[in-house]
C-alpha positions as CSV (number, residue, x, y, z in Angstrom):
1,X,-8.7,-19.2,0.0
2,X,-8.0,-21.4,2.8
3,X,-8.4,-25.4,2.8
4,X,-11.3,-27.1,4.8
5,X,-9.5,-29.8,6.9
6,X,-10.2,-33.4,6.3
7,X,-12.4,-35.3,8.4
8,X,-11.3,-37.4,10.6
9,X,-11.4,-41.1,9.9
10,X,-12.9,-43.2,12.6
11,X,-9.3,-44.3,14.6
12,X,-11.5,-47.3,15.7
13,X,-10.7,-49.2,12.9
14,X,-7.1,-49.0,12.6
15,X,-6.0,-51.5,14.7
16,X,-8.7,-54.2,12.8
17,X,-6.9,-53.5,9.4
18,X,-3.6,-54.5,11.0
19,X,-5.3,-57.5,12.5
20,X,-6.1,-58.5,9.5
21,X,-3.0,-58.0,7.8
22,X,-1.1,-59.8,10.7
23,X,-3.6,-62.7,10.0
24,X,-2.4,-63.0,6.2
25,X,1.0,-62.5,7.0
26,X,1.3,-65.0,9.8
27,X,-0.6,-67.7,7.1
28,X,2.1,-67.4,4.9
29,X,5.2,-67.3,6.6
30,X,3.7,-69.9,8.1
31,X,3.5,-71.1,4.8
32,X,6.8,-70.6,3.0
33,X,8.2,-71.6,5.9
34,X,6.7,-75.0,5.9
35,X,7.3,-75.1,2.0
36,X,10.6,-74.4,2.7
37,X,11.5,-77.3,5.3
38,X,9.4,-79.6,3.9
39,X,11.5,-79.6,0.2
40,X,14.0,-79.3,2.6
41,X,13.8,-82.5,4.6
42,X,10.7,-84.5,1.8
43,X,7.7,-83.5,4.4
44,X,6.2,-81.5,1.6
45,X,3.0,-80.8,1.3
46,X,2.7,-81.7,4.8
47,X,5.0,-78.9,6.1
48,X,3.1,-76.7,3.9
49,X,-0.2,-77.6,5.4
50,X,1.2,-77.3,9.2
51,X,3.1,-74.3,8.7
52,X,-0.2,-72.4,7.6
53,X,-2.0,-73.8,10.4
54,X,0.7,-72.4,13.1
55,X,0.2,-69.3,11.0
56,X,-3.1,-69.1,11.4
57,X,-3.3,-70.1,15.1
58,X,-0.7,-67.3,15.4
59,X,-2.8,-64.8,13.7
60,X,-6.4,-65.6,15.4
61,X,-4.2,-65.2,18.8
62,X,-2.9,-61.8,17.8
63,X,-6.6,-60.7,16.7
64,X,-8.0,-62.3,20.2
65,X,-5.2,-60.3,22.1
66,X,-6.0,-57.0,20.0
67,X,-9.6,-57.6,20.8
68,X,-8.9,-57.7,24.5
69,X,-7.2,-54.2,24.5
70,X,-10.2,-53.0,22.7
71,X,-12.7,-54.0,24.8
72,X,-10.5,-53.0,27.9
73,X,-10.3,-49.5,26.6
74,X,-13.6,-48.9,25.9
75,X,-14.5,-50.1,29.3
76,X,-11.9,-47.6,30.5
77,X,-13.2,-44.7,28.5
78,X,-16.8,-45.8,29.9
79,X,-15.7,-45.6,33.6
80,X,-14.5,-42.3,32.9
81,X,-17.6,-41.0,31.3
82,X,-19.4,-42.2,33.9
83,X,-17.5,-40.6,36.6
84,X,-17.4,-37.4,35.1
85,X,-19.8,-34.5,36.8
């Protein structure tokens, strides 16, 4: 008897999840790093504190950029609709 294939997940949502996940990770390297000079050179928990901030700059800019490319592609596939006969 043969297998019904899956359905297809909606590939929209992909590239949020990774978003995401670059958000978190940015926030703590950005963290560990800090910690990391900080005991290194006495700044801590200041280092700590800016090192999660540059992460989470770094992470809202990736998510921004992401969200660019989305909205350019729809606008693509749009176009194209449109144009079609």
């Amino acid at each position: 008897m043969p297998r019904e294939p899956a359905p297809k997940s909606d590939s929209k949502s992909g590239p949020m999840y990774v978003s995401g996940f670059e958000m978190a990770v940015g926030v703590a390297v950005g963290y560990f790093g800090g910690r990391w000079i900080g005991q290194r050179f006495g700044w801590e928990p200041w280092a700590s504190l800016v090192g999660a901030m540059i992460g989470l700059i770094a992470g809202a800019y990736l998510l921004i950029k992401e969200m660019n490319r989305a909205d350019a592609r729809e606008r693509r596939q749009r176009d194209q609709d449109r144009n079609q006969p």
